[in-house]
N, C-alpha and C positions, 0 to 999 in steps of 0.2 A: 869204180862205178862212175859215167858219167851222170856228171848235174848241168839239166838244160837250163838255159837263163831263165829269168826275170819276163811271165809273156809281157808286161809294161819296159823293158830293158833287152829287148833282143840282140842279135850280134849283130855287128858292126853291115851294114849293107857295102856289095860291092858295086863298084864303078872304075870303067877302063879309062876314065878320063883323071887326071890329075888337075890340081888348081893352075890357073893359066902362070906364066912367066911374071906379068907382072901385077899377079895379085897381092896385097899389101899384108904384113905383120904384124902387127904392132901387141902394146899391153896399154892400159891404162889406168888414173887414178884422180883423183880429185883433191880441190887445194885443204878445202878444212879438214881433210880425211888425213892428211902426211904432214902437212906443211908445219905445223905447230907454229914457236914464235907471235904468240895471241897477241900480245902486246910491244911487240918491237916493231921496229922499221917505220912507227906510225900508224901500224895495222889501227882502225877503228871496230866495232865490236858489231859482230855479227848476229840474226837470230838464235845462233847455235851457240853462240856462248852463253848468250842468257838462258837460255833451254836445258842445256846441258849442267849449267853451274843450278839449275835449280832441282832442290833434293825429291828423288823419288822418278826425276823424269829419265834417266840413261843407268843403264844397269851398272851396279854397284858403283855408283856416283862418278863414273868416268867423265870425263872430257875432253875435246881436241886442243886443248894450251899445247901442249907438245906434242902429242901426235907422234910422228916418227922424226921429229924433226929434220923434215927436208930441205925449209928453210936454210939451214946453215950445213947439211949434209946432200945438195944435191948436185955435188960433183963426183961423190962417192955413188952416188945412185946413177947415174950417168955413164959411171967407170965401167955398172954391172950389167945397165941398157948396152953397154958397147959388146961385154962379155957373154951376154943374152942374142947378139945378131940381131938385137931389136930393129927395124926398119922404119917404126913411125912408133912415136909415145903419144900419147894424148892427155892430155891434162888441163885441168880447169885454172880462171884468173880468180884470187881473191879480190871480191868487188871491192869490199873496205880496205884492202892495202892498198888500192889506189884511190880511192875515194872515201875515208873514214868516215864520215857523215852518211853517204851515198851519191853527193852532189857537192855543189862547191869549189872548194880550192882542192886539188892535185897532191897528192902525196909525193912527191921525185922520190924519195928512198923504196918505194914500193914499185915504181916503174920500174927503177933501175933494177931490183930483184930479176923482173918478168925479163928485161933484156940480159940479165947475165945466162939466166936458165936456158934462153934459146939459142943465144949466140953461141953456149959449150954445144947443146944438142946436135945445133949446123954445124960445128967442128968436127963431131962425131957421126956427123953422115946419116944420124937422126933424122926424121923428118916431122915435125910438130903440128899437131892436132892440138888447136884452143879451142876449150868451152868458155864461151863467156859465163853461163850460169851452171851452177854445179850446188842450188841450194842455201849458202850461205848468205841469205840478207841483209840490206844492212837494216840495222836496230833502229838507226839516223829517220832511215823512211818507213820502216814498220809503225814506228812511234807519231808519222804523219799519216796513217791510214795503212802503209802496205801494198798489195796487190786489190787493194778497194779502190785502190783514191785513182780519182779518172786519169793524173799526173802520169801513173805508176808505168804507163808504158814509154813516153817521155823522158822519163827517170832513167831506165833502161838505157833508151835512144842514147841519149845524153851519153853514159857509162861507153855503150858500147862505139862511140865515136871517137870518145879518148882513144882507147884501146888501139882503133885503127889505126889514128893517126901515131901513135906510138910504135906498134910494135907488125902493122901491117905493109912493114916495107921487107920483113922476114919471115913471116908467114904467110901462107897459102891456105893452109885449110882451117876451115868455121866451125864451130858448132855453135847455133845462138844459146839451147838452153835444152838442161840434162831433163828428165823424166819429169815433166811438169805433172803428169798423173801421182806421183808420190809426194812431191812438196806441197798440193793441192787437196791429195787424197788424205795423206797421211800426218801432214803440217795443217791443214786447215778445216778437215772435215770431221777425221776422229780425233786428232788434237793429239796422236802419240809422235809426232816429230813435230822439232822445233817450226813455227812461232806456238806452238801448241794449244789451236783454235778447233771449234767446232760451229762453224759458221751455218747456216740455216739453208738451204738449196735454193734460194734465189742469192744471197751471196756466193755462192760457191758457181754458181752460172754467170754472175759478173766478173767474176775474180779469172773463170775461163777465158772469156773475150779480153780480158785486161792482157792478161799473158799472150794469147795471139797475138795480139796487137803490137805489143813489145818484139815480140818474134819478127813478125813481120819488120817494124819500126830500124830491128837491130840488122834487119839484112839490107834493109835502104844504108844505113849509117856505112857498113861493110863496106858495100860496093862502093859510095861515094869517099871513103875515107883511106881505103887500102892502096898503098903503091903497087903490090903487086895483083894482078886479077885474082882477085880470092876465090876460090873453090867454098862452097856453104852451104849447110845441110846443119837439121837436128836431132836431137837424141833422145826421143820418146823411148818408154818403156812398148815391148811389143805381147801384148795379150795375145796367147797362142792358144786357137783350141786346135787339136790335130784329128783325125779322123782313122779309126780305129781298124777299117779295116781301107782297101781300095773302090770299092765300089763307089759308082759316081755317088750314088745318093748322101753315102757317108762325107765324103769329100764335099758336095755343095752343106753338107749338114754344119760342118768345122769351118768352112768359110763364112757361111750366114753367122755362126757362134763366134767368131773371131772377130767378126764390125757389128756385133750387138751392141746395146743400150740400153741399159737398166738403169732406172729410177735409182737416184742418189749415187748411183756410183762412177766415182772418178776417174778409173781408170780403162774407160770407153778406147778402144784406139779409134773410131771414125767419130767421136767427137771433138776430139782435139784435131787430128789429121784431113780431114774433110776441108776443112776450110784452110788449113794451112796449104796443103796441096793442090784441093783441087777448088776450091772459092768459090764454096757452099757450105753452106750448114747440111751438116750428114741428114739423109733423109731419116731413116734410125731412130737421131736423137729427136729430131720435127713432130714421128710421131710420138715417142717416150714422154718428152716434154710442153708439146704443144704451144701454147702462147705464154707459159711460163718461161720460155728460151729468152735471153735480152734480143731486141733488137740491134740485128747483123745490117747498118746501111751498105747500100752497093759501094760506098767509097772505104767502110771498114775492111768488106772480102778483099778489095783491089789492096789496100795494105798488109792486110795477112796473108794474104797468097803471092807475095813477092817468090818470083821465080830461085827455085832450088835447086845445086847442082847431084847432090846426093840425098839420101834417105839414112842418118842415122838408127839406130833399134838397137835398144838393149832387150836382149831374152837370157831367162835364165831357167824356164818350166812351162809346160804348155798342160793341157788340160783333153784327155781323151775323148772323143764323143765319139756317138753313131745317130742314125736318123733315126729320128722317131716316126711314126703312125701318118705325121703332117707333116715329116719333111724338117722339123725343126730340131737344134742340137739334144742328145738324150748324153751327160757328162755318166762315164763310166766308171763305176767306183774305181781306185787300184786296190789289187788282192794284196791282205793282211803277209806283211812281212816285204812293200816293196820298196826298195832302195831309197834313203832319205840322202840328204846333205845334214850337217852338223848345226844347219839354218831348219830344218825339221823339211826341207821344199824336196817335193818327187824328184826323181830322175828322168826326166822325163825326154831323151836323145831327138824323137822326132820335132819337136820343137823348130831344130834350126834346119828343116827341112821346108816345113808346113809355113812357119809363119814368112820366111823373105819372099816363101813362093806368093803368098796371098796377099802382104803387103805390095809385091810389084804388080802384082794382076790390076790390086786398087789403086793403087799409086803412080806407077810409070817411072820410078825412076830408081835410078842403080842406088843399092844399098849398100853400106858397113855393117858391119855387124859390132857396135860400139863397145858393146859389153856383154862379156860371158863367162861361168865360172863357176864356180861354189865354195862354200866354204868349209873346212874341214877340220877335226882336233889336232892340231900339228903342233909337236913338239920338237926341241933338240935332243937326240938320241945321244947315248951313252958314248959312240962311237964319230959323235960331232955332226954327224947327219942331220935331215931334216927330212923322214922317209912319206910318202905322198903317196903309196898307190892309187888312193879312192881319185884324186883327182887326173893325173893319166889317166886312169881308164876312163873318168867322167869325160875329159879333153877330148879322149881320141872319139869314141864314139857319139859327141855333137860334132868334130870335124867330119868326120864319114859323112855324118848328116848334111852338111852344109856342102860338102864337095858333090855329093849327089841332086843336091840345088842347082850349084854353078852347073854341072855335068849337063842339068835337066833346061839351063840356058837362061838360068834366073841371074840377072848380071850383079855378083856379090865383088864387091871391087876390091875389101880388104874384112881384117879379124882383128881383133883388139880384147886381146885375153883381161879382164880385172878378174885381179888388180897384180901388178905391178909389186908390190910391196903390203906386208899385211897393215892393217892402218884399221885407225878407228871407225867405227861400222855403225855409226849414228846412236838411235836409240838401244842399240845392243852393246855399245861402248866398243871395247878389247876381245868383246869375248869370240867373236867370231873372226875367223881366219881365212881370207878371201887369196893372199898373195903366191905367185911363185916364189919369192925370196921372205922368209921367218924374218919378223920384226923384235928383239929382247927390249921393251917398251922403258925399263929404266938403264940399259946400256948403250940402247938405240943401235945394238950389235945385228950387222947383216947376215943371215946364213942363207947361202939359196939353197933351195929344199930340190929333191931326185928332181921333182917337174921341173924347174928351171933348167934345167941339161937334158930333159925330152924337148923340153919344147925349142929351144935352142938346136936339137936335131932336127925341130919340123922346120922351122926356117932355115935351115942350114938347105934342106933338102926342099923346098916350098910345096909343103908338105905331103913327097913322096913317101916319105918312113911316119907312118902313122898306125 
């Protein structure tokens, strides 16, 4: 008997075009997620140590102290990046391994970390993608205010100037700061990720500008601190609605749903994106929030919207709609029984169709695709394996999706599968399994799991065999 898919999970769409020659590969991961070693090298103490060390907040009282320890194992991860055909890694700097306070005097033992890690990378024909923020705070300047205190982008500044002058005579590509919608939305608004705040809606609208402003701040710092011309772009999370069927109206219905603006919530993409990109306050959020917005001066837009050379976007689920009666998004339930991840999040393939196409319509400029993936029950098999189907077939059919992007002339310039290695997964601790390569979290034992030798085929072949 045949069984037709999933109508929310269709097969695979075709396209006669393949990804171009030199579309980029990569995987990535972030420093307090692998790095462990909390207290060596100098490291100073981040929001997520205090958060995580406190009972009740991370499931079954996890913490990133060791992590995967890459810290002291990431020459063995490196071995697996070479054995993987990885082409570009991406990975974030611990703010307090170089600045334990957040400000101050210099940690040397924590630089020199960040230059052994790149220097193997560029041995290995790597090519490295730095986040400067990847969430981890320091506690030093939370404890002065945080993302309140008017400092807080200066703080930043500051940070991300070291960095240049340190290790920007070796890197090329930027990222200033990972999903500010989650450590905003979810660190400061509901209070379930670290600094674990639930600030009022006119702090959480200053705490926005604070972050832009740092953004911006840290891309002046870049360009004026880098020896080599940095390449610089950020890594917002991408709020996908997708449109359910072709018709135009559905399609402008998921575009209007896709730069919405609802009242308290943080994770708007044209509220954050508007003014970074294009130096204005989203219209959207003007009318959502009216005169409650902070005051944007014309000399703030001029520092947020420091010119970008790419569009970071992490997608991992997009949200069906069709148009309603007025033209406005009508979200479509999915029918009872349709594909989860092990994170409970839909399956949702047209995602990485709909959102890079909408993001460059609004934006202008070529995007990555930062983060992608899911996470799934992966265990070590009886037979030493580490067996993945859910994820291959998750892989292949958002690649279809995204090759039918590039196909459709949406300029996606590279893929950056998360994660990398399975690693601590914030307020969910351990429990969730994001990696091509098994993490055994008390023997810190590497196994790559089936995906890691597909996807090793997809760059092998850039990505003809999918």
């Amino acid at each position: 008997m045949s069984i037709p898919p999933s109508p929310q999970v269709s097969a695979p769409p075709k396209s006669g075009k393949a990804f171009p020659p030199d579309f980029l590969w990569g995987a990535a991961t972030a420093a307090y997620q692998i790095e462990g070693a909390y207290r060596e090298g100098g490291r100073g103490m981040s929001v997520w140590d205090q958060f995580s060390a406190t009972p009740g907040k991370v499931w079954e009282g996890h913490t990133g102290r060791t992590a995967c320890d890459h810290y002291h194992r990431f020459g063995e991860d490196i071995e697996l990046m070479q054995l993987l055909g990885l082409q570009a890694y991406r990975f974030s700097i611990s703010w307090t391994r170089l600045l334990p306070t957040g400000q101050g005097k210099v940690n040397s033992r924590g630089l020199d970390f960040y230059d052994r890690l790149i220097d193997a990378l560029l041995e290995a024909g790597i090519r490295p993608f730095c986040t400067l923020f990847h969430w981890d705070y320091p506690l030093g300047l939370y404890d002065q205010g945080g993302w309140l205190h008017q400092d807080s982008p200066q703080w930043f500044a500051e940070y991300s100037a070291l960095v240049a002058s340190r290790l920007g005579d070796r890197v090329e590509d930027w990222m200033t700061i990972n999903e500010p919608q989650v450590f905003v939305g979810l660190g400061q608004s509901e209070g379930t990720h670290a600094p674990g705040d639930k600030l009022p809606l006119g702090k959480l609208l200053k705490v926005v500008r604070h972050v832009q402003l740092a953004h911006g701040m840290s891309v002046q710092a870049l360009r004026q601190g880098c020896q080599l011309s940095p390449r610089i772009g950020w890594a917002p999370v991408g709020m996908v609605q997708y449109p359910v069927t072709n018709r135009p109206a559905d399609i402008a219905a998921a575009r209007r749903g896709t730069f919405n603006c609802v009242e308290g919530d943080m994770f708007s993409n044209c509220l954050w994106s508007d003014p970074v990109v294009l130096g204005r306050v989203a219209p959207e959020a003007c009318q959502t929030y009216g005169r409650r917005m902070p005051k944007y001066s014309e000399a703030d837009l001029r520092t947020i919207s420091q010119p970008m050379d790419f569009y970071g976007v992490n997608i991992y689920q997009g949200t069906p709609v069709r148009a309603g009666k007025d033209g406005q998004p009508v979200v479509i339930p999915f029918p009872p029984g349709n594909p989860r991840t092990a994170f409970d999040w839909s399956v949702t393939p047209p995602c990485l169709y709909w959102g890079p196409k909408f993001l460059h319509e609004r934006y202008g400029l070529p995007l990555y695709i930062t983060e992608n993936g899911l996470s799934c029950n992966d265990w070590v098999a009886l037979d030493g394996g580490v067996h993945d189907p859910q994820r291959i077939d998750f892989l292949t059919r958002h690649l279809h999706e995204l090759k039918r992007a590039v196909a459709d002339g949406v300029p996606v310039d590279g893929y950056f599968q998360w994660s990398l290695l399975d690693n601590f997964e914030w307020a969910e601790g351990y429990k969730q399994r994001f990696g091509l390569i098994h993490v055994d979290y008390e023997t810190f034992q590497r196994t790559p799991k089936d995906s890691f030798s597909w996807y090793r085929e997809v760059i092998r072949t850039r990505g003809k065999k999918l």
